[in-house]
N, C-alpha and C positions, 0 to 999 in steps of 0.2 A: 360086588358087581360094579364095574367102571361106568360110570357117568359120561355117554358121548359127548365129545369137545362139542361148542355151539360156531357155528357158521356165522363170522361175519366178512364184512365187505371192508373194516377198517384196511390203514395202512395205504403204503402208497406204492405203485409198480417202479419200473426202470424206468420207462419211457417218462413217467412224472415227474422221477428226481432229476433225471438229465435235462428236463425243461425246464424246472422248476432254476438249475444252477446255470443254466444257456442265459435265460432270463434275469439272474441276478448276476451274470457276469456283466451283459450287455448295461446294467443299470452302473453296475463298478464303473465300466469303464467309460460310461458318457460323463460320469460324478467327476471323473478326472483331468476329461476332454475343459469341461464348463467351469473349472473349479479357473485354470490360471485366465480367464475370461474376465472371471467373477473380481477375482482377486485384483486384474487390472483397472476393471468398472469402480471399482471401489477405491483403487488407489488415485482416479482420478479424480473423483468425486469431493473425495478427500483435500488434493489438494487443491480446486476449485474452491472446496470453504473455504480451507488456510488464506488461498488468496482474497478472498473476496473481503475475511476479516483483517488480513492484513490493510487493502486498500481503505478500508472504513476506515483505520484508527491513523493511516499517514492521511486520509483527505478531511477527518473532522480536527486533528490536530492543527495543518495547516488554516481549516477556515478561521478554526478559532482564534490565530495569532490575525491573520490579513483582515479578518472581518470587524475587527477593531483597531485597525488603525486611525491614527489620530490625528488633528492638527497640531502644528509644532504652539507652544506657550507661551503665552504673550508675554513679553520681551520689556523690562521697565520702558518708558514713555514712549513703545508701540502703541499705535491705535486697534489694532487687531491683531487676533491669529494670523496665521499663512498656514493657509493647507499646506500641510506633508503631502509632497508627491511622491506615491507610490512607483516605484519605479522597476520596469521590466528587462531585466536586462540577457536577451535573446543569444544562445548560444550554439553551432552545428552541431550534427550529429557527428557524434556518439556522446556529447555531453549537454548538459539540461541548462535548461533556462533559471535564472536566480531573482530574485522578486526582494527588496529595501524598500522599506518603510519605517515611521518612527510609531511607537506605542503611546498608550496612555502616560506611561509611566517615564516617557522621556528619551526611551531605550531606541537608538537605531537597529530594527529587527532585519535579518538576511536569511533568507531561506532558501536553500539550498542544497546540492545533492554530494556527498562525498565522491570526491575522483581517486585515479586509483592512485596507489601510494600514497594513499592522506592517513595520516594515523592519528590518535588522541589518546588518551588514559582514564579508566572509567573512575567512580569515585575510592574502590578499591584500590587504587594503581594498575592495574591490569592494561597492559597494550590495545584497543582495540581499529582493528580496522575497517573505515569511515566507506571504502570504496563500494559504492552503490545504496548507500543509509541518507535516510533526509539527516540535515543538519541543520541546525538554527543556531543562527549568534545576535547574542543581546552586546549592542556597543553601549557606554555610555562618555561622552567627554563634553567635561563642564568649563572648559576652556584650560583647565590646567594640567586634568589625569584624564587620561584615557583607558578606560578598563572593558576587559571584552570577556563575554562569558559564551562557552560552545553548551550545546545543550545535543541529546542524541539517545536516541531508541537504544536496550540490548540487542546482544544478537540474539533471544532468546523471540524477540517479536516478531523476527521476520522469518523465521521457519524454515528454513535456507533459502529464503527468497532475496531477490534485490530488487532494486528501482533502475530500469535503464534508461527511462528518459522522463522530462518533470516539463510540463510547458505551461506557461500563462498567456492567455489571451483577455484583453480588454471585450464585451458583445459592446459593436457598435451600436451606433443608431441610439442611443441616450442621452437625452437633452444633458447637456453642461452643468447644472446646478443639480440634478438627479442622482440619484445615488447610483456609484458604479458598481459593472459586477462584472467579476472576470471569471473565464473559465480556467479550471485548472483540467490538466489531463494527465496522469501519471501510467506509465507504462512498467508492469512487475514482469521478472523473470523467473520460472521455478528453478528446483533443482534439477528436473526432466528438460531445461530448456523451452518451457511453451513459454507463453507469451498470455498478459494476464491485462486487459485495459480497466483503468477507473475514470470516472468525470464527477466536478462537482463545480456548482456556479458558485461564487462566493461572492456576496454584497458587503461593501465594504462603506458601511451604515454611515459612517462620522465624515465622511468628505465627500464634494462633489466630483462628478466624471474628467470636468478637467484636471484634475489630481491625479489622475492615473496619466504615466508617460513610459512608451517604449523607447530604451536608449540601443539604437540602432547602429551605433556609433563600433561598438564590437562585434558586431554581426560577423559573421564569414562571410 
């Protein structure tokens, strides 16, 4: 004798699976809609830090050389030092302001931004190209050799970024024997073209304010 089948309710109708894929289609296709949004959100995000660490590591490297600039070294039968005047040397746009000063160590420092067509060779020999890279040059001349050393970021720091404009300004208004500080303001470009601002005041601990001089003389 056969056993009646039991009566359930399991299982799903038509009307349910058709909802059910209505419903997971509608989730597909918003996942797709939000996805190059996301992707975008992300990529800008992205390169915002790139920028922001790039700017940290061009604005603590400059303060560190400017913030110790020195007075020039007493001279046999000078009576004193002579401040090293830091010197600002102001340029139009589309190229950056250049900032000379002398270091601890005796070295005429220049800092400054590669223009285009500037080339140099890394310690590899490899070509590399300066245009839009901070550049620093150590002079020294002891009255007889003049030796000058470039100093320079890879390309590997700046993330396809560059520096499109670099400027120093003296803040007024500081008593003359007070320690000066100048702002720097560096302007980055990405690969996408935006536009990326940094600032940083730099006190320049070992000389007083009249030490610092803008040479206007090459202005535009």
């Amino acid at each position: 004798m056969k056993k009646p089948l039991l009566k359930t309710n399991s299982g799903y109708t038509l009307v349910e699976l058709i909802a059910s894929f209505a419903l997971l289609l509608m989730l597909v296709t918003f996942a797709a809609m939000s996805l190059p949004q996301y992707l975008t959100i992300s990529t800008r995000m992205e390169q915002s830090v790139d920028a922001a660490s790039l700017a940290d590591i061009l604005c603590e490297t400059i303060n560190a050389e400017l913030s110790a600039a020195a007075v020039s070294p007493v001279m046999p039968g000078a009576e004193q030092a002579v401040p090293a005047a830091v010197t600002i040397t102001p340029h139009g746009s589309p190229e950056c302001d250049e900032i000379t000063f002398l270091n601890a160590d005796g070295y005429t420092v220049t800092v400054k931004i590669g223009k285009i067509d500037e080339k140099s060779t890394d310690r590899a020999g490899n070509a590399v190209d300066l245009n839009g890279r901070l550049v620093i040059l150590y002079t020294h001349d002891d009255g007889v050799n003049s030796e000058e050393t470039q100093w320079f970021y890879g390309e590997e720091v700046y993330m396809g970024m560059s520096i499109s404009d670099m400027n120093f300004t003296p803040v007024e208004d500081i008593p003359l024997e007070a320690t000066p500080v100048i702002k720097l303001e560096l302007t980055l470009i990405g690969a996408d073209d935006k536009v990326y601002l940094a600032s940083r005041y730099i006190a320049c601990r070992n000389l007083s304010s009249s030490a610092v001089k803008v040479d206007d003389t090459v202005a535009p």
